[in-house]
Every structure is written in structure tokens, then in C-alpha cells.
N, C-alpha and C positions, 0 to 999 in steps of 0.2 A: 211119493216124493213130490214136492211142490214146483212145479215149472220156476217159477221168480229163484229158486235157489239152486237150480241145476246148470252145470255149467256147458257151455257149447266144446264139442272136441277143438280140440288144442289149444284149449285154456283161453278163449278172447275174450269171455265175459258170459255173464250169467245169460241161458236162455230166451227170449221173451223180452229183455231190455233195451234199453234205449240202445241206439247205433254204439260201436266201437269206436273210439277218436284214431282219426288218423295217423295219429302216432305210435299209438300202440300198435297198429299195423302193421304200420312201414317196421318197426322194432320188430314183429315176428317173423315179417318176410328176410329180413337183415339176418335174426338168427336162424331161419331155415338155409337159406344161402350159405353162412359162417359152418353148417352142419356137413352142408353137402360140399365145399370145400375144403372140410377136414376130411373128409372121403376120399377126394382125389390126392392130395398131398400124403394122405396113407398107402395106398396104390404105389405110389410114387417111391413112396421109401421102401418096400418092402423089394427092392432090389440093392439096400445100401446095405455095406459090410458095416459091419459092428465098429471097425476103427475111424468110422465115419465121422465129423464134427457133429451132425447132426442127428447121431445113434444110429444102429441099425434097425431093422424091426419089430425088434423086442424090449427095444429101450422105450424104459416109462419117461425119460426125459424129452427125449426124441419126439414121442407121442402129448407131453404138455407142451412141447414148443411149436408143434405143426398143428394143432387148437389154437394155439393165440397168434399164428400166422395166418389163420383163415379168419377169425374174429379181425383181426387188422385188415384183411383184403377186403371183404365184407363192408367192413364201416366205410371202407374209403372210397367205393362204387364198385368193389366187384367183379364180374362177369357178366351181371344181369339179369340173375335169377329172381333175386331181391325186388325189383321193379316190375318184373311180371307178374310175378306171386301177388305184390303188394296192387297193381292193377287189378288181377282178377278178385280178390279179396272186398276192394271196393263196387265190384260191378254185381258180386254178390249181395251185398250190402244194400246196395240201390235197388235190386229187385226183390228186395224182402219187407 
């Protein structure tokens, strides 16, 4: 397999290429945070009754709506996770 077409783990761009732009960066660290606060918001519900607004733990709607509540918390600054991630990412970057 040719190095120039192998991709680096978690998808940032081809092996051996030119740096990753900034933005797609920040964009991964954004969705890794959005992932790992669909985690906690899971947790979370899995103590809600079923006659809950927001489903109980089994509910598939319940579950599309605490994804795109974490996607929303995410884009809008988060917790922090996203800035860390997206720092180390860059300090990687610089020592490569």
C-alpha cells in the first residue's frame, strides 16, 4: 500500500501529507467532545421513566434528541474537551 494514499487513524488526512488545516481540526475535536457528551447525557437518562418528555432509556427518540443536544453544547463551547483535544492535535502537528 502506498504511504501518499494511506489514511492517518481518525480519518485527518492522508499519511505523509502536507499539515491538516486548522479547521478540520478544531471540527474533529468539536465532534469528539459532541461524542463524548452524548455519553454523559446517556448516563443520565438511563434513570428516566418511560413517561418521561424526553423518553426513557429505550426510547430511539430520546436517544436522536440527546445526540443533537450534545452536537448543540459542543458547537457552542462545550465543557472543554474540544479545546484540549484540538490543542494537543496542534502540538502533534508541530512536532511532526
Amino acid at each position: 500500500m502506498d504511504a501518499a494514499n494511506t489514511v492517518a487513524p481518525g480519518g485527518l488526512g492522508p499519511v505523509g501529507s502536507a499539515r491538516t488545516d486548522v479547521a478540520t481540526l478544531e471540527n474533529q475535536a468539536i465532534e469528539f467532545e459532541a461524542m463524548f457528551l452524548h455519553q454523559m447525557l446517556s448516563a443520565m437518562r438511563q434513570g428516566a421513566d418511560e413517561d418521561n418528555p424526553l423518553g426513557g432509556p429505550e426510547s430511539p427518540f430520546g436517544s436522536m434528541l440527546q445526540a443533537e443536544q450534545a452536537r448543540l453544547i459542543a458547537r457552542a463551547g462545550g465543557i472543554g474537551v474540544a479545546d484540549t483535544i484540538l490543542n494537543e492535535l496542534l502540538k502533534l502537528q508541530e512536532a511532526s
